[in-house]
N, C-alpha and C positions, 0 to 999 in steps of 0.2 A: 695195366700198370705193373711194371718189375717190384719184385718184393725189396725191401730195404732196412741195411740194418744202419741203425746208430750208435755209436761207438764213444765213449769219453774218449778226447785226445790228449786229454794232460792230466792231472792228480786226482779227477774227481768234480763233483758241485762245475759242469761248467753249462749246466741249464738244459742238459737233455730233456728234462719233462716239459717244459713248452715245445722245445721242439716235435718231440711225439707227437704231444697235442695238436701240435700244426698240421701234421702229417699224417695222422692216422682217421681222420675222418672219411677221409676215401678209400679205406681198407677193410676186410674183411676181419681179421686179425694183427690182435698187437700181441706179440708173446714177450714176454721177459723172462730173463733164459738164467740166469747167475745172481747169486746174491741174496740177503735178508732186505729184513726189515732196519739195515744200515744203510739202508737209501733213503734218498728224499727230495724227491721231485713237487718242486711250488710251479702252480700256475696260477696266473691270475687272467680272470676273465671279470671284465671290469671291474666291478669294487668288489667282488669273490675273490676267495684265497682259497686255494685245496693243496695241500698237504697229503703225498702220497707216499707210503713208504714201503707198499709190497702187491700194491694193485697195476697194473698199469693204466698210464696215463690216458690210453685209449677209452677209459671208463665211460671216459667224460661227454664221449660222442654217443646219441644212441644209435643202435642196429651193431656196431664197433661189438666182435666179442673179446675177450682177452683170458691168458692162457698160462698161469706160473707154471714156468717148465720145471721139469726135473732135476736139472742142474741150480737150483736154489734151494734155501734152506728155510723152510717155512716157519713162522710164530703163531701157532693159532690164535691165543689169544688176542693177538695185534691183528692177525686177519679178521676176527669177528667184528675188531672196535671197526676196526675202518672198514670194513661192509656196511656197520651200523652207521657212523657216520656218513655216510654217500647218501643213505637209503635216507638219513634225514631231512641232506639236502634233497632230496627228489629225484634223485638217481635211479634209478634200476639196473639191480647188480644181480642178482643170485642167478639169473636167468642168462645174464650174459659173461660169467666170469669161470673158470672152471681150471683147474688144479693136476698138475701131471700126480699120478699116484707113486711115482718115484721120487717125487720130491722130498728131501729129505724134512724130519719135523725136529723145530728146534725148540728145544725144551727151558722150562726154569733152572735147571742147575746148570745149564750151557751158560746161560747169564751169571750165575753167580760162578762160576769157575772161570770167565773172562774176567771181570771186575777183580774178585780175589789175585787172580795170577797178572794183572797190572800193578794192582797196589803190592805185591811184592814184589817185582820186578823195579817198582818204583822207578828214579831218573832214568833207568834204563827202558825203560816199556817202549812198547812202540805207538801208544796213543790210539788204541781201538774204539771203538765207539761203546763197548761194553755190552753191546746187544747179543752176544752168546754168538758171532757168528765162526769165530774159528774154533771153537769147542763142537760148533754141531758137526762143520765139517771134517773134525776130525772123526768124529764119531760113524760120520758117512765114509772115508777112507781105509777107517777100523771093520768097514762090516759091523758095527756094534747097536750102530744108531736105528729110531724109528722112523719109519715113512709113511707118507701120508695115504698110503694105501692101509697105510693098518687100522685109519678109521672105520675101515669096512667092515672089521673084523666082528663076530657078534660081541656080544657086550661084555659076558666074563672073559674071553680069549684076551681081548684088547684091556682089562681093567688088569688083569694076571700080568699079562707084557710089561704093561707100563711099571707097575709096584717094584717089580724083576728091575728093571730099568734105573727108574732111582734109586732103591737100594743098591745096586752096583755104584751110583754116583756116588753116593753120600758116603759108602768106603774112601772114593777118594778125595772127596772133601775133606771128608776128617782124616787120611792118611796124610796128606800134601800142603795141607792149609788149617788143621785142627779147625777146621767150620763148622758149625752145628748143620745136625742131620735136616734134610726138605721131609714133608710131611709127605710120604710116599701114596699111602693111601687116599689124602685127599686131591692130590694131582691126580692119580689117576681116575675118582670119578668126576673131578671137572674137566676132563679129557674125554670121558666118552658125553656127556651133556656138551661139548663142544662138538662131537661129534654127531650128533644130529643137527644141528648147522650145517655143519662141513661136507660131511661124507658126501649129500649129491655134488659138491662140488667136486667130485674127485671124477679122475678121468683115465684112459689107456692114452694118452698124449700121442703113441704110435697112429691108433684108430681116429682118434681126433682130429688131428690134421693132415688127411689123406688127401684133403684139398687142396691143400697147401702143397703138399708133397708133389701132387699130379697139375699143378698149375691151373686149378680150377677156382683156385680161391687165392686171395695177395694176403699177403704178413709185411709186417712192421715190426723188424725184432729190438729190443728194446731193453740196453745194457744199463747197467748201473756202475757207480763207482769211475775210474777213467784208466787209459792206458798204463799212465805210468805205477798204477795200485796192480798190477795185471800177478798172481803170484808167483808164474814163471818168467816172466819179462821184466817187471817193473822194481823200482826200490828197492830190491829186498836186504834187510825182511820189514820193509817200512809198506808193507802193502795191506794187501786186502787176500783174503783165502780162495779166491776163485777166479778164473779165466774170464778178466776183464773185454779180452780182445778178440777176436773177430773167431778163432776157434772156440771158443766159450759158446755163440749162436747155435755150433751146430751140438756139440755134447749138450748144448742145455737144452734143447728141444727134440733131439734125435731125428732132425732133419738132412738133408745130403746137401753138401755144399751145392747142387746144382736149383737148389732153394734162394738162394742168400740174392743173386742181384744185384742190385748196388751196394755200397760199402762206406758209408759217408760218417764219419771225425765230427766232432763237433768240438769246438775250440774257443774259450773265453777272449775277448781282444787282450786280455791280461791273463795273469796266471793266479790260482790258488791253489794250497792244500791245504788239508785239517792232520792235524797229529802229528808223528815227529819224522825224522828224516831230513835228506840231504832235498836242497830245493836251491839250486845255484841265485835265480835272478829275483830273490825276498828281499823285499824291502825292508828295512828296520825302523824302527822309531817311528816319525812321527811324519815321514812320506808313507812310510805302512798303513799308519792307523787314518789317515788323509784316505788314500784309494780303499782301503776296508771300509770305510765311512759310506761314502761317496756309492760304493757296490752292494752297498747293507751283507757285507761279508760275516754272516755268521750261520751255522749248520742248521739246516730245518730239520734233520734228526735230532743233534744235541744240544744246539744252540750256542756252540762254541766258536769264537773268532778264528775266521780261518786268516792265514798267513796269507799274504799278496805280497804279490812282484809282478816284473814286466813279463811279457811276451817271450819265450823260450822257445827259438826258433831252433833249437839245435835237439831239443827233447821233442818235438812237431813234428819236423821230418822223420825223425823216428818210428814215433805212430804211425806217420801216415805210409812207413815202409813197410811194419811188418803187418799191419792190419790189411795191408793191400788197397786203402781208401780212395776211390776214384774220385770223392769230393767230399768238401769241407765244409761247415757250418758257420763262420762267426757270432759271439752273442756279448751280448753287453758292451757293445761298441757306444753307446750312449754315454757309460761311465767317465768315459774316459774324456768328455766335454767340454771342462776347464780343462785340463792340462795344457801346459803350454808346452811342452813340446813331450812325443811318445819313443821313449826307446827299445829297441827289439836286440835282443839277444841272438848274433847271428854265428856265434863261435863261444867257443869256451879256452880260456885260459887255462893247462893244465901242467904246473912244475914248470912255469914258462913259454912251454912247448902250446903254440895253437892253434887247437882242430877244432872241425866241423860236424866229429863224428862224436856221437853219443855214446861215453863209456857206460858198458855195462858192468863190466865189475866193480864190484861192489864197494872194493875202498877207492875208485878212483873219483866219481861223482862226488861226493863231500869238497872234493880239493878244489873242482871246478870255480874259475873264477870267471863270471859272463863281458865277453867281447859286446859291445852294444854301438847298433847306428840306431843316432838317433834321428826321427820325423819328425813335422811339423806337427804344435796342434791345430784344432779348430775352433774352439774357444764361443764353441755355440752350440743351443742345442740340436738335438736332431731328432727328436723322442716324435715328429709328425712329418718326418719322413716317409714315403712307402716305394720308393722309387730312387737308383742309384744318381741319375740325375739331381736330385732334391737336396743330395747330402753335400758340405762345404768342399771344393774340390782340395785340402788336406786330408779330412776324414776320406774320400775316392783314392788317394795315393797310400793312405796307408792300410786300404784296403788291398790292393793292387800289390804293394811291396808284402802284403803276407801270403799272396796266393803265389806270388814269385817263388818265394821261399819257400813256402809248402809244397810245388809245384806239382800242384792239384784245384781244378778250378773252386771256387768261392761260389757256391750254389745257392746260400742265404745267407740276410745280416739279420740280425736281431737290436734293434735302437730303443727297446723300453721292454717293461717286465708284463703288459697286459698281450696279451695273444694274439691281437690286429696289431703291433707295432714290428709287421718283418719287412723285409724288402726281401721278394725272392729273385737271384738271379740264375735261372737253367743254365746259363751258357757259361757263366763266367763274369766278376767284375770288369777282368781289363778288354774283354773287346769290345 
């Protein structure tokens, strides 16, 4: 099997983690290379729910081991609950989970310096999830921040560090935001008692995956967040702090691209984001809150409604250009069941003028206004489908009309939110 990675294709939340799930049982490794605990991957496997927000979804399979790379920014605290939690349901985790020791470690005044710096920011903010993640990684671009190698550290070295650590914060808490000071002392000894949890999880990620490296072993690299959050590529600065996109795999696990494999997008049959920014094909009112309804559109990190619109065929191709994606995913093609008819967004309106191409500057996306052909629906369910045969031949055309446009084949659909609801197609919807 070629190693493969998965990619958001569009804002984020567009159901990577089933996908994983689907796909990593036949692997050696699933690594997740970018990001916090501002992810959040649901699967469901019958009337089970799991909630994943810094584990990878490969957990879920045994013998599967899994790997937070480097290029993430860790929460231990959030790491321990959700070890705990797994190992309640009957998981077995310690023995198969393990931690680049470069990864960076995100701390409690990361959190309160993200929340504090929105709430004054106010209508202006960019709608972060509040989880401390771009305070840690500034911290990690400053050289200033801790990593998760410092668990190793013996016990005064690492309790000395850390006290150093938030006293330097809580300067600028209280310089930037007048906040009351964090209890420096008592973070740092529930840091090293996290730390004997932790610490055998930690890893040389280099040593680690020599497997991987030497093609002795398959990975499953395993992104978070979606293209257009990307924070050299996407929205900005309506994004996310770290390399959403297909170079994100290799800095976050220090692997050589001749690792990576396949390159495959995973694409809502609709669109969302969570938090603010420019988002051309959003629905408003009360066709909004209809398709959010309908998608159960709200964040399993924060639990916030996220924004829905159509199908963004002009932000798609984009993805799938600079990621290099030889194939595409669709998912929650089920949703879309009533509707009576589906439109895609194949151009953008822009000062009149209409193109095909996806402005990346910065003030030019807001102005966008979506060009749309619309499809038919199919006005049935499809949720016991498994086979592209099975599904109403509108739901096949407008599958077919988005692999056109993506022009990149259509390798699976996703018709229901439980983990047997896919139809996989290797070759392609339309031949």
């Amino acid at each position: 099997m070629r190693n493969r990675v998965i990619i958001g294709g569009q804002w984020g939340d567009e159901g990577k983690g089933k996908i994983v799930d689907a796909l990593s049982r036949d692997v050696d490794w699933v690594l997740r290379y970018q990001g916090g605990a501002n992810a959040g991957h649901t699967i469901h496997i019958g009337a089970d729910k799991h909630v994943l927000h810094l584990i990878p979804s490969g957990i879920l399979h045994e013998g599967v081991r899994c790997l937070l790379g480097g290029g993430m920014v860790v929460d231990p605290w959030a790491l321990r609950d959700e070890m705990i939690g797994l190992e309640e349901r009957g998981f077995r985790v310690r023995d198969r989970l393990f931690v680049a020791g470069g990864a960076a470690l995100l701390m409690p005044y990361h959190m309160r310096m993200d929340e504090l710096r929105e709430a004054k920011l106010g209508r202006h903010g960019i709608g972060t999830t509040g989880r401390g993640i771009g305070p840690a990684y500034l911290d990690k671009v400053q050289r200033t921040g801790l990593r998760m190698g410092d668990l190793l550290l013996p016990t005064e070295r690492l309790e000395r560090k850390v006290i150093d650590k938030v006293l330097s914060a809580n300067e600028v808490l209280g310089a930037l935001y007048q906040a009351e000071p964090l209890p420096a002392r008592v973070l740092a000894e529930e840091l090293v008692v996290l730390a004997q949890t932790l610490a055998p999880l930690v890893v040389d990620a280099h040593l680690t995956l020599a497997g991987v490296r030497a093609g002795s072993e398959s990975a499953l690299f395993e992104g978070a967040q979606g293209t257009m959050l990307d924070i050299d590529h996407g929205t900005f600065p309506f994004v996310t702090s770290s390399n959403t996109t297909v170079g994100g795999a290799l800095t976050g696990t220090g692997l050589p691209a001749s690792a990576l494999g396949h390159v495959q997008g995973i694409f809502k049959a609709y669109c969302t984001r969570v938090g603010n920014g420019p988002f051309p094909t959003e629905l408003l009112g009360e066709p909004g809150d209809r398709l959010r309804e309908a998608g159960g559109e709200f964040g399993a990190t924060t639990g916030r409604a996220r924004r829905c619109g159509w199908f963004d065929a002009v932000a798609a191709r984009y993805a799938v250009e600079i990621n290099g994606l030889d194939g595409a995913i669709i998912t929650k093609l089920d949703v879309l069941d009533t509707a009576e008819s589906v439109p895609v967004a194949t151009a953008y309106d822009l000062d009149g003028v209409t193109t095909e191409v996806y402005p990346t500057g910065g003030e030019d996306l807001p102005r966008c206004r979506p060009v749309y052909r619309e499809l038919a629906g199919w006005r049935q369910p499809i949720g016991s489908c498994r086979d592209l045969g099975d599904l109403p031949a509108p739901a096949r055309r407008y599958l077919e009309f988005l692999e056109q446009v993506l022009g990149v084949p259509i390798v699976g659909v996703s018709v229901g939110r439980d983990r047997a609801q896919m139809i996989w197609t290797p070759t392609g919807v339309s031949g």
